[in-house]
C-alpha positions in Angstrom: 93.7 84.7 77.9 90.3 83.1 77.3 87.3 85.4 75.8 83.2 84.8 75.6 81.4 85.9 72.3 81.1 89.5 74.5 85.1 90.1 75.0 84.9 89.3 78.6 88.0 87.7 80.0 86.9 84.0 80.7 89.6 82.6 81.5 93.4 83.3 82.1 96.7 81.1 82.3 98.8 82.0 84.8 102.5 81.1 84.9 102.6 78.3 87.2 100.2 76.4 84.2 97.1 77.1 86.5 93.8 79.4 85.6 91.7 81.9 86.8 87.8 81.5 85.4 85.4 84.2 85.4 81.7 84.8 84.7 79.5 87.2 83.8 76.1 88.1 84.0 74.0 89.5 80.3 75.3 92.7 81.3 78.8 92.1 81.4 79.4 92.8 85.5 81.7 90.4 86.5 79.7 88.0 88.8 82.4 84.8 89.6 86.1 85.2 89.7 87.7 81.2 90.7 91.1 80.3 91.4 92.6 77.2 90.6 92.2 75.3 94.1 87.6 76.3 93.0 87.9 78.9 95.4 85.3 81.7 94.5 84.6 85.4 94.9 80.9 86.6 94.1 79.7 89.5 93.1 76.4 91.1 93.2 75.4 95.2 92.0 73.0 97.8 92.9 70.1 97.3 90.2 71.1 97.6 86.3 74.6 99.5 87.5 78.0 98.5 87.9 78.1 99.5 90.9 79.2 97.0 93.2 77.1 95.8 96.4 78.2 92.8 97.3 81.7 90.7 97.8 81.7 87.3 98.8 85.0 86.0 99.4 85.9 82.0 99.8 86.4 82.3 103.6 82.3 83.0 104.0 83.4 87.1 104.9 81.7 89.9 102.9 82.0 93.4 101.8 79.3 95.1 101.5 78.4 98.6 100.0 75.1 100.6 100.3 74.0 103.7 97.1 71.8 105.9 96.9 69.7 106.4 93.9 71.6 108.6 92.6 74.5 106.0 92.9 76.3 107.1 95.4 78.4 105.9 98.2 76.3 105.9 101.6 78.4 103.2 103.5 80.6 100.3 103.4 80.8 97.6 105.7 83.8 95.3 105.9 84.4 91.3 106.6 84.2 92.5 110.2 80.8 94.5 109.6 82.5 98.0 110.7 80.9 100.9 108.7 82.5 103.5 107.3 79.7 106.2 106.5 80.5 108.7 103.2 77.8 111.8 103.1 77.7 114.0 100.1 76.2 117.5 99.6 73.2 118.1 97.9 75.4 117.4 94.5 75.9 114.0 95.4 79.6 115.2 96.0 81.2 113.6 99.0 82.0 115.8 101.7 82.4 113.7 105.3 83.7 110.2 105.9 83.0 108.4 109.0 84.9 105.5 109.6 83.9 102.8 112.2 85.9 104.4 115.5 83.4 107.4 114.6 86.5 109.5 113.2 85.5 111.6 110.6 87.6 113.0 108.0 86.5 116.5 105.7 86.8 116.5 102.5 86.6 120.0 100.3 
């Protein structure tokens, strides 16, 4: 295992005598994960949080996640750009999920 100045994990040898690189951003969010064959996943957040907006994976799909202010989950959308909708009560607790055939489930 390979570390930065920060303690982020840079890189990491796997058993086969390949490596995984990562990079991060000043904040220490994980922004690049590469494989051995340069394949990358990216990574982008919702402002200064560690929340996580954005995946891009090496096949040109995407997951994709949309927060409140508050931070919390409003809606994710797969590779396939199928929502699933989360609403929360007024505590930001979430209390429905909606997935993309419209089926909701309760929570409580």
């Amino acid at each position: 295992i390979a570390l930065d100045e920060n303690g982020n994990m840079v890189g990491l040898d796997l058993p086969d005598g390949n490596r995984l690189t990562f990079k991060y951003d000043e904040y220490a969010r994980l922004l690049e994960e590469t494989d051995p064959l340069g394949r990358k996943i990216q990574y982008e957040y919702h402002h200064l949080t560690t929340l996580v907006t954005q995946v891009s994976y090496p096949d040109g799909s995407t997951w994709r996640a949309r927060y409140d202010d508050k931070g919390n989950l409003l809606a994710e959308f797969d590779a396939l750009g199928q929502m699933t909708e989360y609403l929360n009560s007024g505590e930001g607790l979430p209390h429905t999920i909606i997935d993309a055939t419209y089926k909701s489930k309760y929570l409580w």
